[in-house]
Structures are given as structure tokens and as C-alpha cells.
C-alpha atoms as one frame of an Amber mdcrd trajectory, in Angstrom:
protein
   0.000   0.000   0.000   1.351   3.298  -1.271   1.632   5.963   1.960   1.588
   9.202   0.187   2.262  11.318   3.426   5.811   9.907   3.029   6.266  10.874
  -0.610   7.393  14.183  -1.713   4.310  15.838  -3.108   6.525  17.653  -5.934
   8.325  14.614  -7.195   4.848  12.667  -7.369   3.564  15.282  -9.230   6.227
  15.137 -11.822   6.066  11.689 -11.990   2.780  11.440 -12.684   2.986  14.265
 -15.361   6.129  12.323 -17.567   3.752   9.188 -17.232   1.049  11.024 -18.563
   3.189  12.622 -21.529   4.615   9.227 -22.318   0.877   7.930 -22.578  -0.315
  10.106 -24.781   3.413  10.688 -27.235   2.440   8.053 -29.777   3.286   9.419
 -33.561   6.838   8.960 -34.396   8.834  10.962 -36.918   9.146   7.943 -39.263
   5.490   7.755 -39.309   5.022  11.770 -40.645   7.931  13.058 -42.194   8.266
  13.015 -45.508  10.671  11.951 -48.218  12.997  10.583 -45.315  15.437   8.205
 -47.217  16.146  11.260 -49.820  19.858  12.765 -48.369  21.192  16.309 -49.095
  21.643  17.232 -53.116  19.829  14.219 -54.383  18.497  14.302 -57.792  15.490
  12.539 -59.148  14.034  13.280 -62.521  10.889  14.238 -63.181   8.305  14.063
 -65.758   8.452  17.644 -66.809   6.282  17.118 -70.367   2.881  16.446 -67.966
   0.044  18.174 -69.504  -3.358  17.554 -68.441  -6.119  16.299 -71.074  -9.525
  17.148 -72.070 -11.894  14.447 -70.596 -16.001  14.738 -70.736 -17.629  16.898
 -68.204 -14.308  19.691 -68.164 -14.843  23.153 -68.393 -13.032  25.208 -70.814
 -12.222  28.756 -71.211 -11.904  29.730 -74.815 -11.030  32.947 -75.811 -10.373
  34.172 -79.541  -8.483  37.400 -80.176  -7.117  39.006 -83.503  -5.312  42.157
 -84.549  -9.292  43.654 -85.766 -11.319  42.752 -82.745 -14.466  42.773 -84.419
 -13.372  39.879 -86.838 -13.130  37.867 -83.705 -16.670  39.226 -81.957 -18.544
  36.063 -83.654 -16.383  33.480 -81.496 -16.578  35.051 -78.029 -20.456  34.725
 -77.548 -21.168  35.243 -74.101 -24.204  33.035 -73.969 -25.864  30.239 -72.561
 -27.100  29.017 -75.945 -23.710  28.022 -76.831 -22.779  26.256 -73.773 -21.223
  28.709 -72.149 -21.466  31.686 -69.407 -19.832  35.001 -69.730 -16.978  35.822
 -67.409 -13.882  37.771 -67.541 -12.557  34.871 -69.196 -14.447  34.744 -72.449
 -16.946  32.046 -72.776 -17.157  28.488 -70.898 -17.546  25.314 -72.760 -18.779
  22.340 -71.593 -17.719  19.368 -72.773 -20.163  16.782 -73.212 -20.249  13.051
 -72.668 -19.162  12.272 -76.458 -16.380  14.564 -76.172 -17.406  17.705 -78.136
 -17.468  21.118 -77.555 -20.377  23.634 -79.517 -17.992  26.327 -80.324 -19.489
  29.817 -82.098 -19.749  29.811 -86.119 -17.561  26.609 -86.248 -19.797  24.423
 -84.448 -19.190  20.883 -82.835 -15.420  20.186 -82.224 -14.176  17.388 -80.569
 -11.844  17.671 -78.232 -11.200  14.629 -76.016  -8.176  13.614 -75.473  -6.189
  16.728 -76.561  -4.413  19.496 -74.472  -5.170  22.630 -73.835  -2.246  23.400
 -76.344  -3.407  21.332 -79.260  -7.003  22.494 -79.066  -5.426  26.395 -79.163
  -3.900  25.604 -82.560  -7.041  23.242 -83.471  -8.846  26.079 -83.615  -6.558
  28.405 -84.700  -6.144  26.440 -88.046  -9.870  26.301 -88.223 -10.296  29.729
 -87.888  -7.063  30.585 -90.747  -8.289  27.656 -93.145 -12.037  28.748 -93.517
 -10.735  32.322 -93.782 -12.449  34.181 -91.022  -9.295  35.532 -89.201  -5.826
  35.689 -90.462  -4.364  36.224 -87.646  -6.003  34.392 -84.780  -4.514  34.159
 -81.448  -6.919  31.366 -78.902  -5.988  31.077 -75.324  -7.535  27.948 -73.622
  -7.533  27.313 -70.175  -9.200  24.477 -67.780 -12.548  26.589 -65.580 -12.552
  23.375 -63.457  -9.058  21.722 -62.846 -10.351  20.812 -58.764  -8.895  18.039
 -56.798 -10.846  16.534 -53.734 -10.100  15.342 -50.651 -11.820  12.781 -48.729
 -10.686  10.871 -45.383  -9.397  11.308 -41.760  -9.037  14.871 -42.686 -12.672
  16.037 -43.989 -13.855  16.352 -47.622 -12.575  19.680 -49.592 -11.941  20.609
 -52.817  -8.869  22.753 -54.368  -9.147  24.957 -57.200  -5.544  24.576 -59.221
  -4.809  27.827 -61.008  -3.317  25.732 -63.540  -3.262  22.646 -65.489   0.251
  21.093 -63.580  -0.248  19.906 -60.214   1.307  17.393 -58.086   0.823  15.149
 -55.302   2.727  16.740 -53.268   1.806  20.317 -54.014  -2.499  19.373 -53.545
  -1.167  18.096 -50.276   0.134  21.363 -49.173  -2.528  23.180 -50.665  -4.860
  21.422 -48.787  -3.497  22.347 -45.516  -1.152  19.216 -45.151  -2.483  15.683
 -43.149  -2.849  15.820 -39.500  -0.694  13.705 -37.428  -2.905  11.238 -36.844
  -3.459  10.513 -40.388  -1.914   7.569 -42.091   1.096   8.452 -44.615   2.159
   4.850 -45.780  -1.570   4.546 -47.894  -2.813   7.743 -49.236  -5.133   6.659
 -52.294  -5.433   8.662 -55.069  -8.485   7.589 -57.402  -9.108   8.486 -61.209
 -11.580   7.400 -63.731  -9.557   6.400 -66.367 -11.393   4.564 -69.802 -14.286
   4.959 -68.122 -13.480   3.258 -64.804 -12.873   4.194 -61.839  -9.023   3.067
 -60.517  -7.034   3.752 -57.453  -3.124   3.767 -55.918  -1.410   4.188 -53.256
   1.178   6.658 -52.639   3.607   6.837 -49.872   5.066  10.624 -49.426   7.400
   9.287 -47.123   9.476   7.549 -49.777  11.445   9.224 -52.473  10.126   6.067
 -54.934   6.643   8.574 -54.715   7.944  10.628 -57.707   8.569   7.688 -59.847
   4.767   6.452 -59.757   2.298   7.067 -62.533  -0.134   9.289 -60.375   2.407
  11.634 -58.635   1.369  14.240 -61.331  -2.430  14.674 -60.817  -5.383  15.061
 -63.045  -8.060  17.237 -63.212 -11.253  15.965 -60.948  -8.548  12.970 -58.636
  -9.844  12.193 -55.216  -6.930  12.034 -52.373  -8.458   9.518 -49.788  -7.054
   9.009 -46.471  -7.005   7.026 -43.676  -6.826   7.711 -39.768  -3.954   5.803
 -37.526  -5.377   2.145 -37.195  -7.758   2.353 -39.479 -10.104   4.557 -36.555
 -10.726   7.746 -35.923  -7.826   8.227 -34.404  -8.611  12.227 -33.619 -11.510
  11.988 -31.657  -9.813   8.601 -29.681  -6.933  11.131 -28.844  -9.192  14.480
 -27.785 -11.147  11.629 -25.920  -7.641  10.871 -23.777  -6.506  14.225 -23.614
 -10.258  15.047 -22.040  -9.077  12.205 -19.484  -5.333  13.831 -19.138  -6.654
  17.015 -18.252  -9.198  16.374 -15.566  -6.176  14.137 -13.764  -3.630  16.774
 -14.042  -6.034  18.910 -12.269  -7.046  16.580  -9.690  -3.424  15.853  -9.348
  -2.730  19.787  -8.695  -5.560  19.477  -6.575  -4.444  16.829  -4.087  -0.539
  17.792  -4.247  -1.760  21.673  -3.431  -3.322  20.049  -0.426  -0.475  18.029
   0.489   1.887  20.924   0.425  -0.632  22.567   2.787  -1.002  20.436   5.485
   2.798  19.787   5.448   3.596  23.351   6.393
């Protein structure tokens, strides 16, 4: 049986407190950090030719310009009858689920599978071949390049400013992972051919640049997974709940102690 009148009321204290740290200190380094086997000056190429593809259900921003504006008036129709909204941006197109765009005076276009790039000059030639502008200059940019998150972490979505974004970076944009959220099997998942396939990516590892989905796609889901599988958050808050009332009835009793021993 444990006297405590003939224990130092301090030392118990602290003793209690380091058990109580110990307790609750359970994520490791190796288990957040990331890239931890890559060493100071290490190179690893990169895919640097990544460019995002038109896929069914994108949202494009066309805009046509020309030396005499009014020669390119006809293909910036700021209506909803051709499938787009006006904006600051020139019109949005919708692509459908076949593919094709309804683009002013030149009408269907299809334009799965190509890049923003490729559609530019599409167009472009169209526009030069059919003799409406001789000088056309198109700028084409994704309206709704989004990745979203699902997980240990809540659901959100990121708007990318830009067709080019990787793992890595939608992870920072997205605030980063808590500690308590698994690193070793983040999935990403993308409908590709018309189904619906998903990886795992480690951001621990280096070997994460070198996989197939490290450079994401417009409309990816980034799923995650709390510590064990459980919600490892609320089990924690639950504990620290638990920590806090014992510190205090700790302070309590040792504050009493310390009293009655003057």
C-alpha cells in the first residue's frame, strides 16, 4: 500500500505528469515526415512534359483574339445558348459526354483527349483555313481543374490555377495531413477509360515521384485514412479530455499536500 504522506508531493507530481506525456506521445517521426530516405543534393528526374487532357464533363475557357477585334466578336459569344457563361474569361464550354465542344460559327469540335495546347492551334487552323481571321490568337484554359479530398481529414476541394499539379503540391494546398493521419496509404483515385481506378502513394518515400499518379489530373480524389484504421482524432481528444481532468485533480491533491505539510 502506497503511503503518500511519506512521498514528496513535488516529485509525485512530476512523476505522474512524464507518465502522462509518455501515454499520450504516440506518432513517431518515421510515421510523418516526408521523403525521409532522400539525403542532401539528391536528384530525381521528373516528368516535366505532364500536360493535363480534355476528358467529358471539363470546363473550358476559350477565348479568340485578332489584330481587328471585331473579326473575332462572332467566337466570343457570351451566352448560354452556346454552352457557355460570360466571365472575364471569355466564354465556358462544356464538354459533353461524347467529347465535343459547340464552339461559335464553327460548331461541334471534338476535343477529347487533346491538351489545352493542341485544341489552341485546333482552332486556330480552323479559324485561318475557312478564312475568317488571319491572324487568330486562342488562349484555352481548364474553368474546373479541382482536386478533392476525402478521409481522416474532412472532404474539400482545391481549385488549381493551372493545369500542372502534383501530389505533393495538392497536399500542401490542402493544408497538409494531421498527425494522426496515415502516410504509408494515401489513395489517389481516377476514372480512367471509363473506370474508376485507385493507388497508393507513400510521401514518405522518395520512390513517390517515380509512380504514374504523382502528377495529378483534373477531378482525382486524395483519400485518407486515420492511424489504425479509426478515428484516431476523436480517440486522442477523448484521452486528452481524461489527461486534463487528472492533471487537475493531481494539482488538486498535491496543493493540499503541500498545505497540510507546512
Amino acid at each position: 500500500m502506497i503511503r503518500i504522506k511519506n512521498s514528496n508531493p513535488r516529485s509525485l507530481l512530476m512523476a505522474l505528469l512524464a507518465t502522462l506525456l509518455l501515454a499520450t506521445s504516440c506518432v513517431t517521426p518515421k510515421r510523418v515526415n516526408y521523403l525521409q530516405d532522400m539525403e542532401h543534393e539528391t536528384q530525381i528526374q521528373l516528368e516535366n512534359r505532364f500536360e493535363a487532357t480534355i476528358s467529358p464533363y471539363d470546363e473550358l475557357s476559350i477565348v479568340v483574339s485578332a489584330r481587328d477585334q471585331e473579326l473575332a466578336k462572332p467566337f466570343n459569344l457570351n451566352t448560354q445558348g452556346m454552352g457557355g457563361g460570360s466571365g472575364t474569361n471569355g466564354s465556358t464550354y462544356l464538354v459533353d459526354v461524347n467529347g465535343n465542344i459547340q464552339f461559335p460559327v464553327l460548331g461541334t469540335i471534338y476535343v477529347q483527349g487533346m491538351t489545352r495546347l493542341q485544341l489552341q492551334e485546333a482552332i486556330a487552323t480552323r479559324l485561318e483555313a475557312d478564312d475568317y481571321i488571319s491572324d487568330p490568337y486562342v488562349q484555352v484554359r481548364f474553368s474546373n481543374f479541382k482536386i478533392f479530398f476525402l478521409g481522416a481529414d474532412g472532404g474539400k476541394a482545391i481549385t488549381i490555377s493551372n493545369e500542372r499539379c502534383t501530389f505533393l503540391e495538392a497536399l500542401a494546398l490542402s493544408g497538409d495531413l494531421s498527425l494522426f493521419t496515415r502516410r504509408d496509404k494515401i489513395a489517389v483515385l481516377r476514372e480512367v477509360n471509363g473506370r474508376m481506378t485507385m493507388r497508393y502513394l507513400d510521401p514518405r518515400s522518395s520512390k513517390v515521384f517515380d509512380d504514374p499518379y504523382f502528377m495529378l489530373q483534373q477531378n482525382d480524389f486524395i483519400i485518407t485514412q486515420s492511424v489504425n484504421g479509426g478515428n484516431a482524432r476523436s480517440e486522442v481528444s477523448y484521452w486528452l479530455g481524461w489527461v486534463s481532468t487528472s492533471v487537475s485533480f493531481v494539482t488538486m491533491i498535491t496543493t493540499y499536500l503541500l498545505y497540510k505539510s507546512k
